[in-house]
Gaussian input, Z-matrix of N, CA and C with variables (Angstrom, degrees):
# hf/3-21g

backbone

0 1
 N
 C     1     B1
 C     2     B2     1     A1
 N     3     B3     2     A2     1     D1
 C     4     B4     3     A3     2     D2
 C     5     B5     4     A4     3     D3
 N     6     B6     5     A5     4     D4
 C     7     B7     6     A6     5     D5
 C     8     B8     7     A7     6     D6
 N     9     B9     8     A8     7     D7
 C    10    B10     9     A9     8     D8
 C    11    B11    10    A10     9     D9
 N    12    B12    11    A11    10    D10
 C    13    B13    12    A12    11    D11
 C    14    B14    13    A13    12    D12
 N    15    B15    14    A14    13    D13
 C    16    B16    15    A15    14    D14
 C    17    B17    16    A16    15    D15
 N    18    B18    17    A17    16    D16
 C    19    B19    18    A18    17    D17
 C    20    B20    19    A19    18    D18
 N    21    B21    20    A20    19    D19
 C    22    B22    21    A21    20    D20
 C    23    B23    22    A22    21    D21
 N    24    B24    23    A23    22    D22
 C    25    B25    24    A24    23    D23
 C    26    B26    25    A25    24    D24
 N    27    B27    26    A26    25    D25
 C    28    B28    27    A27    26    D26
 C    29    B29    28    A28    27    D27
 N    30    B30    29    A29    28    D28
 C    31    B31    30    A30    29    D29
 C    32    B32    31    A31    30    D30
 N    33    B33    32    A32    31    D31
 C    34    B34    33    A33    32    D32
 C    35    B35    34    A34    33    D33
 N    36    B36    35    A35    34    D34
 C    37    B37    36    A36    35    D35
 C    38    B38    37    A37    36    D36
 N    39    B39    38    A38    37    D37
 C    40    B40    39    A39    38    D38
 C    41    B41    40    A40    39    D39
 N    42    B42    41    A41    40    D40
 C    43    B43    42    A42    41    D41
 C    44    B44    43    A43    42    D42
 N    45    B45    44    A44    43    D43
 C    46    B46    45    A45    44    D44
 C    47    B47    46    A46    45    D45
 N    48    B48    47    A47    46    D46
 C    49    B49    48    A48    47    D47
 C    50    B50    49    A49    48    D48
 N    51    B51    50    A50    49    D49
 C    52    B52    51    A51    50    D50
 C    53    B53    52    A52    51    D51
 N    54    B54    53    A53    52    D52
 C    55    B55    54    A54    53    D53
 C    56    B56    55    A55    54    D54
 N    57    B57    56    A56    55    D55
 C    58    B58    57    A57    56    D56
 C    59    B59    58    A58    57    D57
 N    60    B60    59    A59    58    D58
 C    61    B61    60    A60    59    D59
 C    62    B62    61    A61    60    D60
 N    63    B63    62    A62    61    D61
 C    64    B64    63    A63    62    D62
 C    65    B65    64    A64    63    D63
 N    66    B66    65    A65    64    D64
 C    67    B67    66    A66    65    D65
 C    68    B68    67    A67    66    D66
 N    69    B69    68    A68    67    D67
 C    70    B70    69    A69    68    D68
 C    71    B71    70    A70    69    D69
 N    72    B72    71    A71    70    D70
 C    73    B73    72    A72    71    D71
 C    74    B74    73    A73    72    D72
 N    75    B75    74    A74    73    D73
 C    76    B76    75    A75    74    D74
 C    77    B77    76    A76    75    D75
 N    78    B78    77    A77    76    D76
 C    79    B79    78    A78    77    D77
 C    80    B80    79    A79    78    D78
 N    81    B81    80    A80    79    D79
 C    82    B82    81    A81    80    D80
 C    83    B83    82    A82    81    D81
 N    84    B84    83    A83    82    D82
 C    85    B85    84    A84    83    D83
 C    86    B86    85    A85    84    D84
 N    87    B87    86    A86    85    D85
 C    88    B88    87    A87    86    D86
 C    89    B89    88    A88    87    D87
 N    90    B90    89    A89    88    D88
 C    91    B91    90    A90    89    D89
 C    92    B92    91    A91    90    D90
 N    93    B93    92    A92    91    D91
 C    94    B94    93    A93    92    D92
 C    95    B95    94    A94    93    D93
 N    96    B96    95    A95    94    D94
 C    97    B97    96    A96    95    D95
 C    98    B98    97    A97    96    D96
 N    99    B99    98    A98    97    D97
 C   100   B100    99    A99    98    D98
 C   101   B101   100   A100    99    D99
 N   102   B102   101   A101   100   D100
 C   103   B103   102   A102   101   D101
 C   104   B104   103   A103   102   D102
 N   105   B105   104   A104   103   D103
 C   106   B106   105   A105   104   D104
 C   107   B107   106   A106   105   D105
 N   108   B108   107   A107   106   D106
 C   109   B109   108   A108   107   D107
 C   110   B110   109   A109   108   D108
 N   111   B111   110   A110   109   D109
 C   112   B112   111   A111   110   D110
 C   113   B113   112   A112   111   D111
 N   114   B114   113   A113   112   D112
 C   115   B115   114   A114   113   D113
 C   116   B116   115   A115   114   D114
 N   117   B117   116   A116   115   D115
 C   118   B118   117   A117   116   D116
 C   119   B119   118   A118   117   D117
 N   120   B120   119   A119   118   D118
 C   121   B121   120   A120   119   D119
 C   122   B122   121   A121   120   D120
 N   123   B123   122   A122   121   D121
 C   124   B124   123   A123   122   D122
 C   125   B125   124   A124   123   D123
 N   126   B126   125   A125   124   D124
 C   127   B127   126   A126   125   D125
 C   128   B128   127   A127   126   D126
 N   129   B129   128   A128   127   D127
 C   130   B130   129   A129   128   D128
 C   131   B131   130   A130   129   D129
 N   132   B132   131   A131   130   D130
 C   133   B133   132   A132   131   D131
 C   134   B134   133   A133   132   D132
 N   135   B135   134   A134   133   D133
 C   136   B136   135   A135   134   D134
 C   137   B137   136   A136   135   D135
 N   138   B138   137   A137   136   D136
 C   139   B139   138   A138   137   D137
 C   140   B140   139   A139   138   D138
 N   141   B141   140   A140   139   D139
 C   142   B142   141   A141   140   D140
 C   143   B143   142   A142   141   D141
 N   144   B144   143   A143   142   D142
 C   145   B145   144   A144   143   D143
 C   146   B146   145   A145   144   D144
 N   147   B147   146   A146   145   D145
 C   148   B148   147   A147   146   D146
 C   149   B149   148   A148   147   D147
 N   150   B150   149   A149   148   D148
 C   151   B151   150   A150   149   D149
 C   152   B152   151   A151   150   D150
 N   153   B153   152   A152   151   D151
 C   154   B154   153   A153   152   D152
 C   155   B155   154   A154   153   D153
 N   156   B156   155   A155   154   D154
 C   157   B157   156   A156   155   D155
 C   158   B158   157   A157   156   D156
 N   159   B159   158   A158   157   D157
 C   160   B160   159   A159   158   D158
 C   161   B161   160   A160   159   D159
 N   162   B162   161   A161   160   D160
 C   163   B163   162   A162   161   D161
 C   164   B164   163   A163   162   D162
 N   165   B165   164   A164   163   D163
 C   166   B166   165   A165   164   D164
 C   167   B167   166   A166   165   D165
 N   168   B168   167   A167   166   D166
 C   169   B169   168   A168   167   D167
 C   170   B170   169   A169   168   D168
 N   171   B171   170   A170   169   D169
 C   172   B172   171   A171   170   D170
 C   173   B173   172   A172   171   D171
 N   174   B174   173   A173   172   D172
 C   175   B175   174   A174   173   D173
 C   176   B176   175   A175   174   D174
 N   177   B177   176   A176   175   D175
 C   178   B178   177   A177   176   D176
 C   179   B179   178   A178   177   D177
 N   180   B180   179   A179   178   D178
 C   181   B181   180   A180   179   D179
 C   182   B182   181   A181   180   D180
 N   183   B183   182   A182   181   D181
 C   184   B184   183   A183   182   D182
 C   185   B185   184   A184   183   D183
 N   186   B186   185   A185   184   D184
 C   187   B187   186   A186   185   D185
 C   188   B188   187   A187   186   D186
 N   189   B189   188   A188   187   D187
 C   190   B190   189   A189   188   D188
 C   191   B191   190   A190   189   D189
 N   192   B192   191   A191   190   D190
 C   193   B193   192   A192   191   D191
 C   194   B194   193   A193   192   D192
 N   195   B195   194   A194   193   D193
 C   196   B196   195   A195   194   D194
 C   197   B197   196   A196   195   D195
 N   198   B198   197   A197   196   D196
 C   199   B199   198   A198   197   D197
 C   200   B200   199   A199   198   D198
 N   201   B201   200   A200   199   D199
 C   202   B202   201   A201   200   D200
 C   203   B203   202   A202   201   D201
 N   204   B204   203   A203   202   D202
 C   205   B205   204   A204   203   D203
 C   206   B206   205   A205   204   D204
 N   207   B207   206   A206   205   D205
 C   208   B208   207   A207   206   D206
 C   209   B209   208   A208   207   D207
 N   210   B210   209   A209   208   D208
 C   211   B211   210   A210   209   D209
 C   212   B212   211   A211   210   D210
 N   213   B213   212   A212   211   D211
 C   214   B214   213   A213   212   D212
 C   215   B215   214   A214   213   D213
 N   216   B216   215   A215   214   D214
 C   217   B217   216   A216   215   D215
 C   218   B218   217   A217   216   D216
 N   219   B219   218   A218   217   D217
 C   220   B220   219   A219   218   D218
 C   221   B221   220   A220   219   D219
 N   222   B222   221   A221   220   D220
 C   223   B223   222   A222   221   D221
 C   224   B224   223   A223   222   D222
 N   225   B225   224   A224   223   D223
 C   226   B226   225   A225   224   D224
 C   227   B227   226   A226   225   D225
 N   228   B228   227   A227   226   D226
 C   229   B229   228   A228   227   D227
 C   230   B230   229   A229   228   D228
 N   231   B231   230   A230   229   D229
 C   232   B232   231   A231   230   D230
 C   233   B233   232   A232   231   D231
 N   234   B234   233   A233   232   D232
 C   235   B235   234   A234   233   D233
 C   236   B236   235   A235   234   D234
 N   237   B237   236   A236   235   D235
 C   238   B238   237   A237   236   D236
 C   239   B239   238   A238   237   D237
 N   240   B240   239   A239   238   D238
 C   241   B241   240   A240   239   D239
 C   242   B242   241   A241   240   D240
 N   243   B243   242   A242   241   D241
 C   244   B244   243   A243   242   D242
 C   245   B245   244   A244   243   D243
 N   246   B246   245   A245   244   D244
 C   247   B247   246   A246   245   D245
 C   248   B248   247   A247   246   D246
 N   249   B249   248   A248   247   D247
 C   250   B250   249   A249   248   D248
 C   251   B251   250   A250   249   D249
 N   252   B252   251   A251   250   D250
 C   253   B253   252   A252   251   D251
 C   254   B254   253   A253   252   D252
 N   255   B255   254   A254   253   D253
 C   256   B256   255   A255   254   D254
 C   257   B257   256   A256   255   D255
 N   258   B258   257   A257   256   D256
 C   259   B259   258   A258   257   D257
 C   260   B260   259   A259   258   D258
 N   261   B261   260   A260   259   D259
 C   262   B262   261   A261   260   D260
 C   263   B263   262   A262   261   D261
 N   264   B264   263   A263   262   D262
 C   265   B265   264   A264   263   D263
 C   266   B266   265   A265   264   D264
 N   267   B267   266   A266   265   D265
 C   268   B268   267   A267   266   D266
 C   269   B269   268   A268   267   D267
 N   270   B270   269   A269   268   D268
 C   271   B271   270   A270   269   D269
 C   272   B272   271   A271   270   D270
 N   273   B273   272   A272   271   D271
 C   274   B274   273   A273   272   D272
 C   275   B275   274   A274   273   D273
 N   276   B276   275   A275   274   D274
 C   277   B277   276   A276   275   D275
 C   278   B278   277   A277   276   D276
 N   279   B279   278   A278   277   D277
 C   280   B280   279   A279   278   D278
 C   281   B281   280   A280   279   D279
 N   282   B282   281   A281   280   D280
 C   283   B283   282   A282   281   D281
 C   284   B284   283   A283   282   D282
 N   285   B285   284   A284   283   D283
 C   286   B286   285   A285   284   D284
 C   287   B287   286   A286   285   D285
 N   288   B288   287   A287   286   D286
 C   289   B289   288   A288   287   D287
 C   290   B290   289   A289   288   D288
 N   291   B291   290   A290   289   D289
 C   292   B292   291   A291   290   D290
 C   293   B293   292   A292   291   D291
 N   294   B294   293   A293   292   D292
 C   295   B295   294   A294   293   D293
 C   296   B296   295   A295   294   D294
 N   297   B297   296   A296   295   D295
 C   298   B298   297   A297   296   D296
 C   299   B299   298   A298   297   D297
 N   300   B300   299   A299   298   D298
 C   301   B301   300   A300   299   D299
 C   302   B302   301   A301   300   D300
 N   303   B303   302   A302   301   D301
 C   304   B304   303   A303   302   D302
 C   305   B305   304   A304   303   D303
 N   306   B306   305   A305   304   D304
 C   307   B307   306   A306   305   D305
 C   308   B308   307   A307   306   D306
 N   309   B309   308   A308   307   D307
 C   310   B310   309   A309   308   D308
 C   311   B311   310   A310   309   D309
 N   312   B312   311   A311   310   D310
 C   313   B313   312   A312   311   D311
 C   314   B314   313   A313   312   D312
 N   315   B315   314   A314   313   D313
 C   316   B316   315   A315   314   D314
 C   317   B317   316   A316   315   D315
 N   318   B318   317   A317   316   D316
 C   319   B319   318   A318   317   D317
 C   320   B320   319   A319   318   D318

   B1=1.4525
   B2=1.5277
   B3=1.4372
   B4=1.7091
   B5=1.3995
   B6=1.5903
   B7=1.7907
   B8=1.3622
   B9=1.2008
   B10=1.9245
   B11=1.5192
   B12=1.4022
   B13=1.3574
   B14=1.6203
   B15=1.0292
   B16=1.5373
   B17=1.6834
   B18=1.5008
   B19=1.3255
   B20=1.6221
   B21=1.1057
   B22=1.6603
   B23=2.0894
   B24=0.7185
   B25=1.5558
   B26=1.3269
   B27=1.5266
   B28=1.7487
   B29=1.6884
   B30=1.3049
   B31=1.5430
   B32=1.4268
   B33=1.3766
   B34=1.4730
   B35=1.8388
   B36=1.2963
   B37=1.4605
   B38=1.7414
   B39=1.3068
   B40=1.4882
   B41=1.5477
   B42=1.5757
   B43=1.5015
   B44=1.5187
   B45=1.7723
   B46=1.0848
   B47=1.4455
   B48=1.6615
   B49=1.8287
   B50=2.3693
   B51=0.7214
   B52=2.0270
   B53=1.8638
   B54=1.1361
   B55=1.3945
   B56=1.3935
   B57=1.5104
   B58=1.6896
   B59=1.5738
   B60=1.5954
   B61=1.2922
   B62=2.0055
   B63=1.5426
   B64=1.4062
   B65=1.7227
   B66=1.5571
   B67=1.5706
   B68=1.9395
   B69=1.2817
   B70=1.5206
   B71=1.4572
   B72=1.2769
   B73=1.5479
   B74=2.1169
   B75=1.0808
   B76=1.7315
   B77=1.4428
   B78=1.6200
   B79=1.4559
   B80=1.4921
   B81=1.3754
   B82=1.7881
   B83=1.6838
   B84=1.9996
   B85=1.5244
   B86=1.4507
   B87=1.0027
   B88=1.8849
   B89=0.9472
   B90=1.2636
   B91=1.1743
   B92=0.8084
   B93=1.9560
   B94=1.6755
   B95=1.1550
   B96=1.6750
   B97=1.3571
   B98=1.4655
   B99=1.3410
   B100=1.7916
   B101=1.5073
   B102=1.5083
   B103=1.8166
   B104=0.9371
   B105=1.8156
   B106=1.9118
   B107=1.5093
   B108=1.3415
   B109=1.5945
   B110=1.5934
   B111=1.3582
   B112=1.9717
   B113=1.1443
   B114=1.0375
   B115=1.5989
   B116=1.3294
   B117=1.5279
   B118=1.6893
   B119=1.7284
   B120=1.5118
   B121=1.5741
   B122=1.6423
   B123=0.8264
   B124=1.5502
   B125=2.3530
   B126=1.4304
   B127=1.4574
   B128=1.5640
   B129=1.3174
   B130=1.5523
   B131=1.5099
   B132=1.6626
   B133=1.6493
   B134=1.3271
   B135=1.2054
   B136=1.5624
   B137=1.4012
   B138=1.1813
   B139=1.1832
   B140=2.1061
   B141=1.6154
   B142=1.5108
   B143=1.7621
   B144=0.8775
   B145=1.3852
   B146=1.5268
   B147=1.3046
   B148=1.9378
   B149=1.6292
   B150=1.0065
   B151=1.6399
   B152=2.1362
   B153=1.2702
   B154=1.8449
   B155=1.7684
   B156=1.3614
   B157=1.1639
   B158=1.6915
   B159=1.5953
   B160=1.3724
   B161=1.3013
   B162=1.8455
   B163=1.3755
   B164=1.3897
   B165=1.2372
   B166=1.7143
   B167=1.5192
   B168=1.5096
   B169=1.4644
   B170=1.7453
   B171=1.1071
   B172=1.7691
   B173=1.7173
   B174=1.6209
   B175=1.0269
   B176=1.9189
   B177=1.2436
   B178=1.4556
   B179=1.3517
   B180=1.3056
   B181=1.5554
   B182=1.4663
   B183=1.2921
   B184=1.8384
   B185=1.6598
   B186=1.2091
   B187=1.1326
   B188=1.8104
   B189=1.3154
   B190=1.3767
   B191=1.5868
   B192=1.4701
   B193=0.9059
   B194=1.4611
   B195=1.5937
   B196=1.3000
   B197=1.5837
   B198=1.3798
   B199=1.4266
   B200=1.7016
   B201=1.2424
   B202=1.3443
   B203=1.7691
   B204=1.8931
   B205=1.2840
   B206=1.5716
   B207=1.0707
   B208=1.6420
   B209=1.1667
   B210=1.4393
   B211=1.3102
   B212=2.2982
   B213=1.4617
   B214=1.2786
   B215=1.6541
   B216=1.6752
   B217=1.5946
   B218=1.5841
   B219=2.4023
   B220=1.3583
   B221=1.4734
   B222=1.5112
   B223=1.1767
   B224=1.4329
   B225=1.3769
   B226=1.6031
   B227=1.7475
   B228=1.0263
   B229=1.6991
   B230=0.9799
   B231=1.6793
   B232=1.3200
   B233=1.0661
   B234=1.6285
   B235=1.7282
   B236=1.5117
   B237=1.2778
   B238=1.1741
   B239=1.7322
   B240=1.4278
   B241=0.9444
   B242=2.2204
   B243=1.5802
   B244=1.3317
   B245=1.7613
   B246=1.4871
   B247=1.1859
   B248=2.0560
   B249=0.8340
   B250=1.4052
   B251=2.0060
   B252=1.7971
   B253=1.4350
   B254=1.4701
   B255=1.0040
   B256=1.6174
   B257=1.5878
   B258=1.2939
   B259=1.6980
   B260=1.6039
   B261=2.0932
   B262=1.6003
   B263=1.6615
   B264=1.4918
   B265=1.4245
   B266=1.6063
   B267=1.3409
   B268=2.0349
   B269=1.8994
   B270=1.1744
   B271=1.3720
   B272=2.0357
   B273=1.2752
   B274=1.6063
   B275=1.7312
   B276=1.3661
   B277=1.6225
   B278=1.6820
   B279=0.9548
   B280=1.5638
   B281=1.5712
   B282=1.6725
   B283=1.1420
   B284=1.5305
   B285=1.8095
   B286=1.2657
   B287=1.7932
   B288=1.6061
   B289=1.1182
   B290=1.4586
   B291=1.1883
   B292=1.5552
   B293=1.1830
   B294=0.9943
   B295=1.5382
   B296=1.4999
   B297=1.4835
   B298=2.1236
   B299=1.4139
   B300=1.0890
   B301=1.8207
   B302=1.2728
   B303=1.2209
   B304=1.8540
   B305=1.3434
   B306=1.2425
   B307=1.6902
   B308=1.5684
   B309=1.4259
   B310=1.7257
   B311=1.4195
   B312=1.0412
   B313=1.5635
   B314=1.7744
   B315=1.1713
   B316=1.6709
   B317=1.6887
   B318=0.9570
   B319=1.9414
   B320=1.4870
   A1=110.52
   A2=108.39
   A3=101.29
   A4=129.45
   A5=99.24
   A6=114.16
   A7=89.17
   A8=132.14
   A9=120.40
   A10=83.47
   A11=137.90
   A12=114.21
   A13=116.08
   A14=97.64
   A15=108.11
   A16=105.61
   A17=120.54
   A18=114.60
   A19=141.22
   A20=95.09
   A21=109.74
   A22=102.00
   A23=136.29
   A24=152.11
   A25=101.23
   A26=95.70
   A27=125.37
   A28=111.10
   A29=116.62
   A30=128.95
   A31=108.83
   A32=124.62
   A33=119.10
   A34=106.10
   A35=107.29
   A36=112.98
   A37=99.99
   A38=103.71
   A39=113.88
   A40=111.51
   A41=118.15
   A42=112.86
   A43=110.23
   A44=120.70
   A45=118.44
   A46=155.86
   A47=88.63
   A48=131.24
   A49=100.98
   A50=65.89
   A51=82.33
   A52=94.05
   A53=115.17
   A54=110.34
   A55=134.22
   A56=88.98
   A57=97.11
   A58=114.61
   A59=119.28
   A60=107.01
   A61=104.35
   A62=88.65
   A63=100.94
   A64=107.43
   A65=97.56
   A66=111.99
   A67=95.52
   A68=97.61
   A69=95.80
   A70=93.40
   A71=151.55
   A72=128.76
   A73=88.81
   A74=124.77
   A75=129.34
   A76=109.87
   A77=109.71
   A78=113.99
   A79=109.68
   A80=100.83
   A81=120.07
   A82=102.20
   A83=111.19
   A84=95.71
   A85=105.80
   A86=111.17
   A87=107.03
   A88=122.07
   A89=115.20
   A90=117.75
   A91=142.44
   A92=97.86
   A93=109.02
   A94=126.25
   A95=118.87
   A96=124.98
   A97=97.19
   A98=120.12
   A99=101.34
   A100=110.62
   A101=126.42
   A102=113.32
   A103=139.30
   A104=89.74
   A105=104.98
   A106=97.48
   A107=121.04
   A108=111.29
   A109=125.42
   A110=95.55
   A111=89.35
   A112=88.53
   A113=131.98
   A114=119.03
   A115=126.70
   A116=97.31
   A117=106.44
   A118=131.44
   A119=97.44
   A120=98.80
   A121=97.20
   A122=137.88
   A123=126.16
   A124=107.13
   A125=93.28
   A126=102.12
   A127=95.89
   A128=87.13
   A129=109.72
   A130=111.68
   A131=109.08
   A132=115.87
   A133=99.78
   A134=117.60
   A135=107.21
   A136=108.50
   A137=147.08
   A138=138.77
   A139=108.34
   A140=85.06
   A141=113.83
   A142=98.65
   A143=143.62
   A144=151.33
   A145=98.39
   A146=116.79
   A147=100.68
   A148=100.42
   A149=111.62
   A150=118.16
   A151=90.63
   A152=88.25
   A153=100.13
   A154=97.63
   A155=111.00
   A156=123.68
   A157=117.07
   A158=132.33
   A159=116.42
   A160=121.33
   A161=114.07
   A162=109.93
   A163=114.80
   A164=118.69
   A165=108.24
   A166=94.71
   A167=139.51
   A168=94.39
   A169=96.21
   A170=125.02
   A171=110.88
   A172=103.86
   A173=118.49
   A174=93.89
   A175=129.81
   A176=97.13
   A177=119.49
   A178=119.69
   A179=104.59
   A180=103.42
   A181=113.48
   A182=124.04
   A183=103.69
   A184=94.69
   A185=144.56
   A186=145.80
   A187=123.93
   A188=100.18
   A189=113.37
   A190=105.32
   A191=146.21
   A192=137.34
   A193=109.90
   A194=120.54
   A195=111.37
   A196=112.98
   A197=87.84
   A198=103.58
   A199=121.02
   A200=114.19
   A201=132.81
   A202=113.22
   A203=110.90
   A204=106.07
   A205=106.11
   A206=104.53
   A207=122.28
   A208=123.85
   A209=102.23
   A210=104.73
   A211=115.23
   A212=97.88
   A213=84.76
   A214=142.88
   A215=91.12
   A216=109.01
   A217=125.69
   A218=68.92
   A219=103.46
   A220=96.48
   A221=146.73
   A222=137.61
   A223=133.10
   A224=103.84
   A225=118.46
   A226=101.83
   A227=125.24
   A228=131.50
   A229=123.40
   A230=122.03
   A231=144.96
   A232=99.20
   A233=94.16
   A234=120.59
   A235=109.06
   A236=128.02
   A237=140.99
   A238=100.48
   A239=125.40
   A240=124.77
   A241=126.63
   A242=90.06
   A243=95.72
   A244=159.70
   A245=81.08
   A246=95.59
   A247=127.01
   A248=89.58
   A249=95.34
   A250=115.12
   A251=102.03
   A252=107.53
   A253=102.54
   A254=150.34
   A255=144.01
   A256=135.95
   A257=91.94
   A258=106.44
   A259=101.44
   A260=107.42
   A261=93.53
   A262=121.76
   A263=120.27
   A264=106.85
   A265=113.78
   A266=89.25
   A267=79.90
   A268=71.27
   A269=135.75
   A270=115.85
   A271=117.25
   A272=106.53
   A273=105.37
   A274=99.78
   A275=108.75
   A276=110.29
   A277=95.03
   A278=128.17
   A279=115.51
   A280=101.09
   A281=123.70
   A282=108.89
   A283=150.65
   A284=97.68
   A285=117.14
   A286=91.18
   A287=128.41
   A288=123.48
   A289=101.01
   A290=128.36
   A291=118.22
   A292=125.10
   A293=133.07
   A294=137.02
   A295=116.04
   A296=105.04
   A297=117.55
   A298=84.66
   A299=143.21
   A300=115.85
   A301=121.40
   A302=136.58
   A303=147.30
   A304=106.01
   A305=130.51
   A306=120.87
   A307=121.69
   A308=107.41
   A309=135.20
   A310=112.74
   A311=109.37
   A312=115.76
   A313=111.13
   A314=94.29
   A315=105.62
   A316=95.32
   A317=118.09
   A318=111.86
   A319=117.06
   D1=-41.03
   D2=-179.08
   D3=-84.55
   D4=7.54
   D5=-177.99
   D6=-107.32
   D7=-1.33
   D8=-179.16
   D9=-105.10
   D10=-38.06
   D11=-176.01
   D12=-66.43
   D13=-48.09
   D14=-175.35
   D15=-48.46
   D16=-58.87
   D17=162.45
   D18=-48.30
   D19=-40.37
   D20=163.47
   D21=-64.56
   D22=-50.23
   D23=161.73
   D24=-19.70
   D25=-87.72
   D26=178.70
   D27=-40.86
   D28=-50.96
   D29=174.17
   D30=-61.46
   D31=-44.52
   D32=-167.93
   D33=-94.31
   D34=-4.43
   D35=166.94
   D36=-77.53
   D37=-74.74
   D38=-169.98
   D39=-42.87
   D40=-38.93
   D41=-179.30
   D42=-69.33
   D43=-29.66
   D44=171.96
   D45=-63.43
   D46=-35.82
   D47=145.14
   D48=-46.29
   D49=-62.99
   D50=-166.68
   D51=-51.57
   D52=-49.33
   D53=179.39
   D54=-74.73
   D55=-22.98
   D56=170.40
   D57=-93.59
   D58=-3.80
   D59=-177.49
   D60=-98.49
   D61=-4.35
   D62=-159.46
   D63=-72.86
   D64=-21.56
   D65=-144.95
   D66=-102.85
   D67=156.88
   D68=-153.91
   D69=-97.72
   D70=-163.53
   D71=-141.25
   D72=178.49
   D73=123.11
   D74=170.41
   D75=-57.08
   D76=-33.71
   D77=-174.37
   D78=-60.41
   D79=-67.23
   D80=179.70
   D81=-36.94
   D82=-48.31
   D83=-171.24
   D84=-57.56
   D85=-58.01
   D86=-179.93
   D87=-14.00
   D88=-65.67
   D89=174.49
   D90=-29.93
   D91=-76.26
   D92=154.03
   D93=-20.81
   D94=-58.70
   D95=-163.68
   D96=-67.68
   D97=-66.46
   D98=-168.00
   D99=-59.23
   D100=-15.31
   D101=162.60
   D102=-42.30
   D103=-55.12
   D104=-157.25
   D105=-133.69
   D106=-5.49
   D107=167.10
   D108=-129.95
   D109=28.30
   D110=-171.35
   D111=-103.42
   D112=-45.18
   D113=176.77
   D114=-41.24
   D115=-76.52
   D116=162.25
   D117=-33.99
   D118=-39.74
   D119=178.47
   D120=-96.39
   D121=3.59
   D122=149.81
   D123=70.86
   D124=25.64
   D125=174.13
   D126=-154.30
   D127=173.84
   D128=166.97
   D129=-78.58
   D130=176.83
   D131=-176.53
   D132=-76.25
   D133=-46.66
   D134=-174.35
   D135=-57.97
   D136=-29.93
   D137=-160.02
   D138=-79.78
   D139=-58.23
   D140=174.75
   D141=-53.52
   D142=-29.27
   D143=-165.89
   D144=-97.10
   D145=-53.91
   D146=-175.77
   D147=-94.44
   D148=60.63
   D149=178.11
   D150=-90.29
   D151=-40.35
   D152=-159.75
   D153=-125.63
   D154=139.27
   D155=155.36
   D156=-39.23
   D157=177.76
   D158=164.02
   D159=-97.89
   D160=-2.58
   D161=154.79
   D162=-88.31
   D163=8.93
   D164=169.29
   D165=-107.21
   D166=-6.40
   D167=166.68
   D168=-102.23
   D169=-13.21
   D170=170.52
   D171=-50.24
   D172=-50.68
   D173=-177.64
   D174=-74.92
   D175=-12.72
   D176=156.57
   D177=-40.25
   D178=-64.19
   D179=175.26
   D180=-81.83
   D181=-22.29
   D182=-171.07
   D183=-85.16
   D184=-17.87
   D185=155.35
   D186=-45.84
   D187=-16.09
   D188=177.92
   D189=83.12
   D190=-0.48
   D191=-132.76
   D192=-111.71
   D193=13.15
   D194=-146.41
   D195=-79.00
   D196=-25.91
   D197=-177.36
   D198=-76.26
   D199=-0.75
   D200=173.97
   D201=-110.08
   D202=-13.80
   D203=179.83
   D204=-87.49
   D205=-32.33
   D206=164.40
   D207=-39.10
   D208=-58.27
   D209=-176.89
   D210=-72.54
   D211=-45.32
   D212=164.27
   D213=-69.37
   D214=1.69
   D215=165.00
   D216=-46.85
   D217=-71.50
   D218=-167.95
   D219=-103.65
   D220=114.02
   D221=162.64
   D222=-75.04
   D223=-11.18
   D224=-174.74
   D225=-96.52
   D226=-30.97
   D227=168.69
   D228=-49.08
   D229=112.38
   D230=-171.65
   D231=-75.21
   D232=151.02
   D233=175.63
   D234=-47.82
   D235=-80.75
   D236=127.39
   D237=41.05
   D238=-80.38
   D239=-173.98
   D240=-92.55
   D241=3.82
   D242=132.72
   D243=-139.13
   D244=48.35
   D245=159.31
   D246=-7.29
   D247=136.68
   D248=-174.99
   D249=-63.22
   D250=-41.19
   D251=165.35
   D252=-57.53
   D253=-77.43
   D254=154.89
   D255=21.46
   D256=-37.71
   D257=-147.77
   D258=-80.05
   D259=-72.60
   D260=166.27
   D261=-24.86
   D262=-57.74
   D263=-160.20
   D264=-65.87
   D265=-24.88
   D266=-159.06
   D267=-74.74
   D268=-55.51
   D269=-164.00
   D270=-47.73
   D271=-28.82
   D272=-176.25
   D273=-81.17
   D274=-24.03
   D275=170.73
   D276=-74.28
   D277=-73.33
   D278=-155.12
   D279=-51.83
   D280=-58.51
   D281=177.17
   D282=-41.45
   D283=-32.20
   D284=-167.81
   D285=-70.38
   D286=-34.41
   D287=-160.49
   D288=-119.29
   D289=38.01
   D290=175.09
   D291=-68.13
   D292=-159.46
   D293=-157.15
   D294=-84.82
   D295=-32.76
   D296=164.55
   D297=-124.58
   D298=40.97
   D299=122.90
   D300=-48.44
   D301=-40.30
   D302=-145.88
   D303=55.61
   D304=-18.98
   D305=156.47
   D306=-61.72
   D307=145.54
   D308=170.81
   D309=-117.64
   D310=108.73
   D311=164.36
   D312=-59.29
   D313=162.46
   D314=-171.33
   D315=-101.88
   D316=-2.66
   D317=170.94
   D318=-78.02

């Protein structure tokens, strides 16, 4: 009985670890964005972020499109910097700060 708890334990740790590293994070997009796209898009995050409401970039992203809204943002932004690992975050960054969020990013 106390080697099935311990495993059940161990399993619901490890699945929990796995889900939080899995999941894409607003902070990390920031980042991204002032790395590999503030230059190129020639503004700040806040600006690049209230381009779209946060139901226009949800529907942005379930459309698959993010990587094409980006680019007609930012036109000078290399492939390179949207990478497909990329895409959720800059999308949980644009969303978290869209245009009626009432949040401002610090980029």
């Amino acid at each position: 009985m106390n080697k099935i708890v311990k495993i059940a334990l161990g399993a619901a740790v490890i699945l929990s670890l796995g889900a939080t590293v899995a999941s894409a994070d607003a902070a990390k997009g920031q980042k991204l964005y002032s790395k590999k796209l503030k230059k190129a898009c020639g503004m700040n995050g806040a600006k690049f972020a209230a381009k779209h409401t946060q139901d226009e970039w949800t529907a942005i992203e379930e459309s698959g499109k993010m990587a094409d809204e980006i680019k007609s943002i930012c036109p000078k932004v290399k492939a390179k910097a949207l990478k497909s690992k990329y895409l959720k975050d800059y999308y949980d960054f644009a969303h978290d700060f869209a245009s009626d969020s009432g949040n401002v990013p610090s980029c």
